[in-house]
C-alpha positions in Angstrom: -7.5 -14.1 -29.4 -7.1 -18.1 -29.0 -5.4 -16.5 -25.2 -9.5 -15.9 -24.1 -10.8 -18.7 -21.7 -7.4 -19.8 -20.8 -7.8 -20.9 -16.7 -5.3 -21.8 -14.5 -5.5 -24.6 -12.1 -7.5 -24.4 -9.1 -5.2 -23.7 -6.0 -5.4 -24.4 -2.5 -3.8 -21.0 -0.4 -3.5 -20.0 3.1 -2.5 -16.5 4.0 -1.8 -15.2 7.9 -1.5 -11.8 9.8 1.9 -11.4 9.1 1.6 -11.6 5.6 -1.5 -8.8 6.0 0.7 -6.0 8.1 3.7 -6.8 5.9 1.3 -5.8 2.6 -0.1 -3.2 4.6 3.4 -1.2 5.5 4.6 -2.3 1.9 1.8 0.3 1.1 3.1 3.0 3.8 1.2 2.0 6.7 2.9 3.5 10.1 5.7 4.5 7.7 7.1 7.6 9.4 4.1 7.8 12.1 4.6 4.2 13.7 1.6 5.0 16.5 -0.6 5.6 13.3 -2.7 3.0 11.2 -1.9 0.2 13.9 -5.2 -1.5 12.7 -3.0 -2.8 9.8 0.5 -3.0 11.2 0.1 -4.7 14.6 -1.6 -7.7 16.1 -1.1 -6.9 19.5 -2.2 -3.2 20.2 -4.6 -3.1 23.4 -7.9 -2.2 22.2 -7.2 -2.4 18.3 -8.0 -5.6 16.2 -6.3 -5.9 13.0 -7.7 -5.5 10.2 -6.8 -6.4 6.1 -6.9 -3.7 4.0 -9.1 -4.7 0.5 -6.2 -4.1 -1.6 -4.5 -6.9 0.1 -6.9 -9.3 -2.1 -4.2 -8.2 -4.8 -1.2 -9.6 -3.4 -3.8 -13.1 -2.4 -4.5 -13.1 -6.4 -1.2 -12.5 -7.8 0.5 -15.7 -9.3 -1.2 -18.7 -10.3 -1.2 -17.2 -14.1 -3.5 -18.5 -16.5 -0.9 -21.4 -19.2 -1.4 -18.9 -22.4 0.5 -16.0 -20.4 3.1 -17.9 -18.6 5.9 -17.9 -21.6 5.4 -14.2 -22.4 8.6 -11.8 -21.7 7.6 -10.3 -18.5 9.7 -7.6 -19.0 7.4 -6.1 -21.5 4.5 -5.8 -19.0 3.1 -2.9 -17.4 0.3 -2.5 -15.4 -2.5 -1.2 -17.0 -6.1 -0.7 -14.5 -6.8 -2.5 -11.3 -10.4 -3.4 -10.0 -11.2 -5.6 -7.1 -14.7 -6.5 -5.8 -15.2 -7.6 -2.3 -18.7 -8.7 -1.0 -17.3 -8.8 2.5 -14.6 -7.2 4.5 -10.9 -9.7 4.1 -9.7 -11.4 6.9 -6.4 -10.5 7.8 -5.5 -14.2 8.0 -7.4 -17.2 6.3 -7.5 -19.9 3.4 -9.5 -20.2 -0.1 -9.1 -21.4 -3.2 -7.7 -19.3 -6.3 -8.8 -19.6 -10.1 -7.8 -17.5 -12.7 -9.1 -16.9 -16.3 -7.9 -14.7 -19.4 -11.5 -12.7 -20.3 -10.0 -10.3 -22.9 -7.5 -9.4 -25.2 -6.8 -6.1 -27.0 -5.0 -5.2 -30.3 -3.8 -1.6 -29.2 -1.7 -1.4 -32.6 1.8 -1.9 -31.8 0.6 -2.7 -28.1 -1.6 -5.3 -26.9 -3.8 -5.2 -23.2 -4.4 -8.8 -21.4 -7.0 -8.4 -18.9 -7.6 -11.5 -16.8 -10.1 -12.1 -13.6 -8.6 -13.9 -10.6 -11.5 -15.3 -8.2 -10.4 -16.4 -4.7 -13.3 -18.8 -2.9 -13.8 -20.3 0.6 -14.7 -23.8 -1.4 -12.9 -25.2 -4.4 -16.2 -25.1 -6.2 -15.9 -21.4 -6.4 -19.2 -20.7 -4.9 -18.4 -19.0 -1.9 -16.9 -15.4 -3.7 -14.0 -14.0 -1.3 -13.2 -11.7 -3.4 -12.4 -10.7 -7.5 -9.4 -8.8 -8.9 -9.4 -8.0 -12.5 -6.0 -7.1 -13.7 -5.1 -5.7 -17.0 -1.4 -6.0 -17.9 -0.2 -3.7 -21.1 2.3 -5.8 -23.1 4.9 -3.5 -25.2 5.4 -4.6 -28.6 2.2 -7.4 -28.4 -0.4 -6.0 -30.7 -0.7 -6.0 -34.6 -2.9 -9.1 -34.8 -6.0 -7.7 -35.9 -8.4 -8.6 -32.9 -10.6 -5.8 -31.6 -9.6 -2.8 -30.4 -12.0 -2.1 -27.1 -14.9 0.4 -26.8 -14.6 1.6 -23.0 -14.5 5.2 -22.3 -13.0 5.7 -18.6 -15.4 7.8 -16.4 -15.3 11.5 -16.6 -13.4 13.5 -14.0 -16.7 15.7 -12.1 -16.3 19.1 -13.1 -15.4 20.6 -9.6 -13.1 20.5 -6.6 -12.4 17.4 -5.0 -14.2 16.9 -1.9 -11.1 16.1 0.1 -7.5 15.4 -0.6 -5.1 13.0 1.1 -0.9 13.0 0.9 1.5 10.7 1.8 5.0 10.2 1.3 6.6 7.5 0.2 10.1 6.1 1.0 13.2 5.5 -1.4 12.6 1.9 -0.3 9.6 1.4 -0.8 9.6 -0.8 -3.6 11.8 -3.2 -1.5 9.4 -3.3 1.2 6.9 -4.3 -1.0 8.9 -6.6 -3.1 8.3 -9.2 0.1 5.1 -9.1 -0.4 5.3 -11.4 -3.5 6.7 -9.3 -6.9 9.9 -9.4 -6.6 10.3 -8.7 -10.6 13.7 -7.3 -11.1 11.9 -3.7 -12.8 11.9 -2.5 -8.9 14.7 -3.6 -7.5 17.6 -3.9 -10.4 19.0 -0.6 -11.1 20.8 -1.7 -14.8 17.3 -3.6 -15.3 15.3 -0.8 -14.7 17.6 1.3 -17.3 17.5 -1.0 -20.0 13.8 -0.6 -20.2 13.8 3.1 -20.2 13.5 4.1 -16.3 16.3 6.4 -14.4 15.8 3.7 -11.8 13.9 1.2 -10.3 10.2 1.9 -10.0 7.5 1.6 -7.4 5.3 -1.5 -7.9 1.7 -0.3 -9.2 0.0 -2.9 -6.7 1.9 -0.9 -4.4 0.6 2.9 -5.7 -3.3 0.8 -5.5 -2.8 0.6 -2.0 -1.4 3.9 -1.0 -5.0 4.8 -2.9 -6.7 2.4 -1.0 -5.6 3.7 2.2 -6.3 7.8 1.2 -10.0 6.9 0.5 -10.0 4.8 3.8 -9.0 7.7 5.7 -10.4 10.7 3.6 -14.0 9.6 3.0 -14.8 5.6 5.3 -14.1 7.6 8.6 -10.7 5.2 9.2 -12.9 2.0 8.6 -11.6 -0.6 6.0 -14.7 -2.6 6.2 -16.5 0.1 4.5 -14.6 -0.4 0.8 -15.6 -3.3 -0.9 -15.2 -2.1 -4.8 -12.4 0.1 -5.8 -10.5 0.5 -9.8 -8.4 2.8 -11.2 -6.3 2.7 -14.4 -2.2 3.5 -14.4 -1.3 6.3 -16.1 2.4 7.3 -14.9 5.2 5.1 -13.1 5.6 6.6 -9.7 9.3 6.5 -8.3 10.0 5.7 -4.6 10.4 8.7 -2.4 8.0 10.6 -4.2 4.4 12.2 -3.0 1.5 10.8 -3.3 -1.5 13.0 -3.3 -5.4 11.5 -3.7 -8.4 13.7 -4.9 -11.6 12.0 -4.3 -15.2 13.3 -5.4 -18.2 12.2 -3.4 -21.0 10.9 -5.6 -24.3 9.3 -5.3 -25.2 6.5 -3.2 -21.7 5.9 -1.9 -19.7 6.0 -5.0 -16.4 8.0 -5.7 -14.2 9.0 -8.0 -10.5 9.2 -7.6 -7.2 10.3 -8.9 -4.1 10.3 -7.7 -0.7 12.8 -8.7 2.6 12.6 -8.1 4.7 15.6 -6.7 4.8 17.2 -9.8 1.4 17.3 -10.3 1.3 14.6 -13.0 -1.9 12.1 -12.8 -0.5 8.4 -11.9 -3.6 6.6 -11.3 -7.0 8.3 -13.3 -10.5 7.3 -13.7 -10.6 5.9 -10.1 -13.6 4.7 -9.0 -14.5 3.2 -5.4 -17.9 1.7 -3.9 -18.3 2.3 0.2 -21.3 0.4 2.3 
């Protein structure tokens, strides 16, 4: 509990178009289908602009941990939910400043959940909201201290077909593609690693399964148009291996909400309780 209100520094960061396409196909974009998605892959197409896709804002949020996590066994963490919160589309290429704060702690029994809130600005005063991403990280073997237990219920699944469905593939690299991006923890990349912690092999980042979501509801229900998704959460339910299918339901609710899940080949939920939020 004494882990709530720790912050982080304030930091200065710059981020460029490169780093934006090389995020994007780290997700899948133009994997396969080169000529497809070239708003996030190339700078240079006639008659395209590029374009960020919002689950970029992860990768700009990433790091710059608040001091109360930064001596815990890393190797014990597991991505838990995802949310980020946009209240403008994300340049592909720009500067702000980052903050980050631990906002809750959870004794899950054996199992603990650290949910921090990572808040990147265009002034160091923090004033001028980028954009939020609100991580929580599942720590095996870090609960049993008697603090609370948590209350939320994840939303209901609507009790009908989905209102579209999107599929894509991913590659047996595709976890060392993404790696560039910034997490390059040895869990998707180190084979022995990966099998002392209970895996066949090395898994597929869950930053990584977020943005393959990110880019089904872009293309199954914003018409192709990132700017439309400023709000978007889901929580992690099953690792995903590289080379597997990725398959997106998404329900159409009221005034421009969704909810999303997504399932592996087999069927098997790996990202539940999704929602979005499209202007």
């Amino acid at each position: 509990m004494e882990m709530i209100g720790s912050r982080s520094e304030v930091r200065r960061l710059a981020w460029h178009e490169n780093e934006a396409m090389l995020y994007a196909i780290g997700v899948g974009a133009g994997l396969g289908d080169p000529e497809s998605d070239l708003a996030y892959t190339t700078e240079n197409t006639a008659g395209i602009t590029l374009r960020a896709l919002p689950s970029f804002l992860t990768i700009l949020t990433q790091g710059n941990r608040p001091p109360a996590m930064r001596n815990l066994d890393y190797g014990r963490f597991l991505h838990a939910q995802q949310t980020i919160e946009l209240p403008r589309p994300l340049a592909p290429s720009g500067e702000g400043w980052l903050r980050n704060e631990i906002v809750e702690v959870l004794d899950k029994g054996a199992n603990a959940i650290i949910t921090t809130l990572a808040t990147l600005s265009g002034d160091e005063q923090g004033e001028n909201v980028i954009g939020q991403s609100r991580m929580s990280t599942f720590v095996r073997g870090g609960g049993g201290f008697g603090g609370p237990r948590g209350t939320a219920r994840p939303q209901a699944k609507p009790d009908r077909e989905p209102d579209c469905r999107v599929a894509y593939g991913t590659r047996p690299e595709q976890a060392l593609i993404y790696r560039l991006s910034g997490d390059g923890h040895r869990l998707h990349s180190d084979p022995a690693f990966a099998r002392e912690r209970g895996f066949e092999r090395p898994i597929l980042h869950g930053l990584s399964t977020y943005g393959f979501a990110c880019r089904a509801i872009i293309s199954g229900t914003a018409g192709g148009d990132a700017h439309r998704l400023r709000a978007m959460s889901g929580r992690f339910c099953k690792p995903v291996y590289p080379g597997d299918t990725l398959v997106t339901e998404i329900w159409l609710l009221a005034g421009g909400h969704l909810y999303f899940r997504m399932l592996d080949g087999g069927g098997d939920a790996v990202i539940d309780s999704g929602q979005a939020k499209l202007f």
